[in-house]
DSSP file (Angstrom, degrees, kcal/mol; ACC not computed):
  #  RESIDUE AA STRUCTURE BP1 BP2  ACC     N-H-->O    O-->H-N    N-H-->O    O-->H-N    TCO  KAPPA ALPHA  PHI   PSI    X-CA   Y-CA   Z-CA
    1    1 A X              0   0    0      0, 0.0     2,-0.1     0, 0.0     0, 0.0   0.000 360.0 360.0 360.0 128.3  191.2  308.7  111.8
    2    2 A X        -     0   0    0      1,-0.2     3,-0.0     2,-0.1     5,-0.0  -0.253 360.0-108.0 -91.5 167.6  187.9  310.1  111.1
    3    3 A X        -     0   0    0      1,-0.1     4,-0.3    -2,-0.1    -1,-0.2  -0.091  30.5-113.6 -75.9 175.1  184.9  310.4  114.0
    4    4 A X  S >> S+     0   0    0      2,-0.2     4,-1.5     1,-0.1     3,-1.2   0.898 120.4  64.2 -74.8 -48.2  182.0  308.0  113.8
    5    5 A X  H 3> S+     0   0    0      1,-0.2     4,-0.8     2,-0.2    -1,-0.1   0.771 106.5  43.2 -28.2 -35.2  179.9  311.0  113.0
    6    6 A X  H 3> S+     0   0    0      1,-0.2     4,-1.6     2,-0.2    -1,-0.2   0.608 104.6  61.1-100.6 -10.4  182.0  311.4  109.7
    7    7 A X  H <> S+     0   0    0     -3,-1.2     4,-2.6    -4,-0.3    -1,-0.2   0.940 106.0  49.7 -56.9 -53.7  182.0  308.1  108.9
    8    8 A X  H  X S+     0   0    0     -4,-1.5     4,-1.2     2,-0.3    -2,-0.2   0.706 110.2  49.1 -52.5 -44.5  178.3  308.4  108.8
    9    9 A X  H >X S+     0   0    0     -4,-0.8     4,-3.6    -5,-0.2     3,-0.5   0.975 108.5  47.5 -52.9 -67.1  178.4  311.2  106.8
   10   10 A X  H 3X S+     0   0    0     -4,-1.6     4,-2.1     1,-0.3    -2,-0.3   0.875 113.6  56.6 -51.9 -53.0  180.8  309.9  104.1
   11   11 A X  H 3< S+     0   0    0     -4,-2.6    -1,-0.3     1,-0.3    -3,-0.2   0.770 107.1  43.2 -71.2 -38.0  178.5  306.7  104.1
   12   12 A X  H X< S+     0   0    0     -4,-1.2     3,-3.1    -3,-0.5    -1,-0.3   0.939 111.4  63.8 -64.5 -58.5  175.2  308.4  103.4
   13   13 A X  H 3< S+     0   0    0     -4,-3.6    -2,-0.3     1,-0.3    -1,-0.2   0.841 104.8  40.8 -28.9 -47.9  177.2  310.3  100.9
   14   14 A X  T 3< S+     0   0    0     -4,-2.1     2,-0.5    -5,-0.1    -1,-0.3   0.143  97.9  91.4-106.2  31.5  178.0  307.7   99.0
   15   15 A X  S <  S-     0   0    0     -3,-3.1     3,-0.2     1,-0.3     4,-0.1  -0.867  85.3 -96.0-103.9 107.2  174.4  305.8   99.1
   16   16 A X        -     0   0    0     -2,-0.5    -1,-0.3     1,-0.1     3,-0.2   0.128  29.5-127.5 -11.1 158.6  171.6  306.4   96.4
   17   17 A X  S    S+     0   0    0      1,-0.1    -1,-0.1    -3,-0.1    -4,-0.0   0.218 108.8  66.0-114.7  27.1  169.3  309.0   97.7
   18   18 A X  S    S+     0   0    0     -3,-0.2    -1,-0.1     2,-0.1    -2,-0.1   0.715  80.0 132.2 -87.7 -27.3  166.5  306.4   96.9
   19   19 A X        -     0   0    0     -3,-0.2     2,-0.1     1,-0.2    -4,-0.0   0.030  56.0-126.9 -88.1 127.6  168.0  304.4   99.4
   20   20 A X    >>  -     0   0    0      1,-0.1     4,-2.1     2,-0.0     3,-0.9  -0.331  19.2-120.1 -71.3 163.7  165.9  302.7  102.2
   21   21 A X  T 34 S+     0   0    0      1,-0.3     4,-0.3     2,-0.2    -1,-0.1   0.455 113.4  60.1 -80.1   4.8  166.6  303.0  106.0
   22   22 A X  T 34 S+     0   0    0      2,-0.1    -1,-0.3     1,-0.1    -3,-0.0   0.557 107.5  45.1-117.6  11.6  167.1  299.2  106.1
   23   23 A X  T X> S+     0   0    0     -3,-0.9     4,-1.8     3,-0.1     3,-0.5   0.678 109.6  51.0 -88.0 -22.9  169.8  299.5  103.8
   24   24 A X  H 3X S+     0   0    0     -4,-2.1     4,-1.7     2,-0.2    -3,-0.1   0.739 112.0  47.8 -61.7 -34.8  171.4  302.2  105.3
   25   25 A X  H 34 S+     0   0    0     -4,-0.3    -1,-0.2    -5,-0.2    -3,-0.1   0.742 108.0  53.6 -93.7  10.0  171.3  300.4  108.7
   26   26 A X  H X> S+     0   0    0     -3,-0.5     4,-4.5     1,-0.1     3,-1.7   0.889 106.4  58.0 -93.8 -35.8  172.8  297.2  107.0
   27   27 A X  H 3X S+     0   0    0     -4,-1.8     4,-1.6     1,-0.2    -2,-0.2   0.752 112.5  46.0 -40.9 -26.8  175.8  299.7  105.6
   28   28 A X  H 3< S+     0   0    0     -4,-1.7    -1,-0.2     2,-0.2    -2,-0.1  -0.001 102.8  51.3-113.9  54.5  176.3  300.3  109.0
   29   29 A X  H <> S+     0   0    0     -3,-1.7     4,-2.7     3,-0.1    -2,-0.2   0.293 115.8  48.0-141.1 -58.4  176.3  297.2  110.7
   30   30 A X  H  X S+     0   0    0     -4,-4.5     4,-3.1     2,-0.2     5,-0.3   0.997 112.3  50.9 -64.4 -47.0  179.1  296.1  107.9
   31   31 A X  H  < S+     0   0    0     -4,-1.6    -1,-0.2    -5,-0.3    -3,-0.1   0.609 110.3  49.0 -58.8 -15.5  180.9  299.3  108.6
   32   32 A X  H  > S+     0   0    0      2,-0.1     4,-1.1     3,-0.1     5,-0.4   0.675 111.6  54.6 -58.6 -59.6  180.7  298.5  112.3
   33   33 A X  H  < S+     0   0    0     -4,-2.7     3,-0.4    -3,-0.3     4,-0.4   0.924 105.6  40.7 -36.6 -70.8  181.9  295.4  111.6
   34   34 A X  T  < S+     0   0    0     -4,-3.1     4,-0.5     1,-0.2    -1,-0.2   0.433 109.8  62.9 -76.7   6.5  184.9  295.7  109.7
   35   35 A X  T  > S+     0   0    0     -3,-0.3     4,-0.9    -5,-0.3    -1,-0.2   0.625 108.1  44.3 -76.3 -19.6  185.9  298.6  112.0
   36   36 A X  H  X S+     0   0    0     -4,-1.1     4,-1.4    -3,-0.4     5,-0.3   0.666 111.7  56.8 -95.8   1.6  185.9  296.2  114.8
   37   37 A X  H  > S+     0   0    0     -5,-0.4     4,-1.3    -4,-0.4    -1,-0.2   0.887 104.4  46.1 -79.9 -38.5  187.7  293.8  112.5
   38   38 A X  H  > S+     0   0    0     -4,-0.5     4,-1.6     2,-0.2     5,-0.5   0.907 110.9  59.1 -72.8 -58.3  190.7  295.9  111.6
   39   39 A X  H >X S+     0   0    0     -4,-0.9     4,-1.2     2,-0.2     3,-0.7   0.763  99.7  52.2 -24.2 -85.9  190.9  296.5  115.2
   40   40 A X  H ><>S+     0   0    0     -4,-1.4     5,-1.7     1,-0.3     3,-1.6   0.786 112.5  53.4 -24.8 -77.3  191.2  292.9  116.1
   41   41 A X  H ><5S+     0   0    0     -4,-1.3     3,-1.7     4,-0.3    -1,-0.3   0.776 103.5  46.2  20.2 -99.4  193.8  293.1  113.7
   42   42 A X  H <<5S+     0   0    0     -4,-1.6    -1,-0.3    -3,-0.7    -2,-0.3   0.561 112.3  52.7 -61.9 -12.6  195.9  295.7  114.9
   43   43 A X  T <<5S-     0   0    0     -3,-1.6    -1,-0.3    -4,-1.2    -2,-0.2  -0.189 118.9-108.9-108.2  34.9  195.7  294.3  118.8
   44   44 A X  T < 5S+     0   0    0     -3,-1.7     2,-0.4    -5,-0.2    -3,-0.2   0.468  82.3 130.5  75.8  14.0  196.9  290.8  117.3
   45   45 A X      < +     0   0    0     -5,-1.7    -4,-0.3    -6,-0.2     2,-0.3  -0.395  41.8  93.7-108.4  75.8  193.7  289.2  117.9
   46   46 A X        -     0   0    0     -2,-0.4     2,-0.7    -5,-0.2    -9,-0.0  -0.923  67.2-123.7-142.9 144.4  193.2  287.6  114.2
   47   47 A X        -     0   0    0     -2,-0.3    -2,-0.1     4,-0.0    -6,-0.0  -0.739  23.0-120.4-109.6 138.5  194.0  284.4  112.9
   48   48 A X    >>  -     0   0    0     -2,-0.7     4,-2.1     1,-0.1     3,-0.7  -0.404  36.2 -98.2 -58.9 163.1  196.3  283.8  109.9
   49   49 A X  H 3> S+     0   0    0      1,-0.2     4,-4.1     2,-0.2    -1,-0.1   0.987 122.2  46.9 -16.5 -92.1  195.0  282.0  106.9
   50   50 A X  H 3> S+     0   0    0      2,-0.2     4,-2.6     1,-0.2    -1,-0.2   0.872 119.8  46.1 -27.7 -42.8  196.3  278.4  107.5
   51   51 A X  H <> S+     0   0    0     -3,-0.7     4,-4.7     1,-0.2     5,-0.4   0.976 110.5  51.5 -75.6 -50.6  194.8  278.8  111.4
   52   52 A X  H  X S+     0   0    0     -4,-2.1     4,-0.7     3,-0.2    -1,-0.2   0.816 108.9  47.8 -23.3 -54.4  191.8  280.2  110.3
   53   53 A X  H  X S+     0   0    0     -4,-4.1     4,-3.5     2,-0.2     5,-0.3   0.950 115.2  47.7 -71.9 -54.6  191.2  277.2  107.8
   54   54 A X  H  X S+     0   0    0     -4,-2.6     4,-2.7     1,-0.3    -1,-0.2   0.922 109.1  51.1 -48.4 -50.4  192.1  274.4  110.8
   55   55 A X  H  X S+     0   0    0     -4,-4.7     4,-0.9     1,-0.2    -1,-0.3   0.851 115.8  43.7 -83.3 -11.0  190.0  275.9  113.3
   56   56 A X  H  X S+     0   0    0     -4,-0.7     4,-1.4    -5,-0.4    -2,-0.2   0.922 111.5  51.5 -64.0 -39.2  187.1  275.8  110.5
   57   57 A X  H >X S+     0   0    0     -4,-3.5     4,-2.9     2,-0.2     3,-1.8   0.990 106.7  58.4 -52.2 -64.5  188.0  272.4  109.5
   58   58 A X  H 3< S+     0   0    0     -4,-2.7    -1,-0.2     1,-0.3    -2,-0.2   0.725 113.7  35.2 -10.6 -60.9  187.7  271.6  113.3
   59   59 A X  H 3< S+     0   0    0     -4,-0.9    -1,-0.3     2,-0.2    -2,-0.2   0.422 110.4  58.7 -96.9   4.9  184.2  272.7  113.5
   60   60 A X  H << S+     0   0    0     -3,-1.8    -2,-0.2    -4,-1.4    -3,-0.2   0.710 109.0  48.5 -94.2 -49.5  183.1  271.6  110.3
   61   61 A X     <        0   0    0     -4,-2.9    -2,-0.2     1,-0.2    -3,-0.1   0.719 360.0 360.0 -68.8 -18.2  184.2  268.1  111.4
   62   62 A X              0   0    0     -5,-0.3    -1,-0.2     0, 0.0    -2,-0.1   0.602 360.0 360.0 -91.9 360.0  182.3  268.2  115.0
């Protein structure tokens, strides 16, 4: 699993070099994101499809 440092790296890497610092900090605000997302994941705190959709329905309705 690579460091955050090398995340960082790799991210820049693959960024224009035109590239503003308020896109660079919204690449890492999704990448932050979905890191904590797979996490959630892998410690079983994620919802399946079907559950997902009910508890939207849920709040959609309130």
């Amino acid at each position: 699993m690579p460091t955050a440092k090398q995340e960082v790296a790799d991210l820049l890497r693959q960024l224009p070099d035109d590239c503003s610092l308020e896109d660079i900090q919204y690449r890492l605000y999704v990448l932050e994101k979905t890191n904590r997302g797979r996490e959630d994941i892998a410690q079983g705190r994620g919802y399946v499809n079907d559950e997902a959709k009910q508890r939207l329905d849920r709040w959609l309705e309130s």
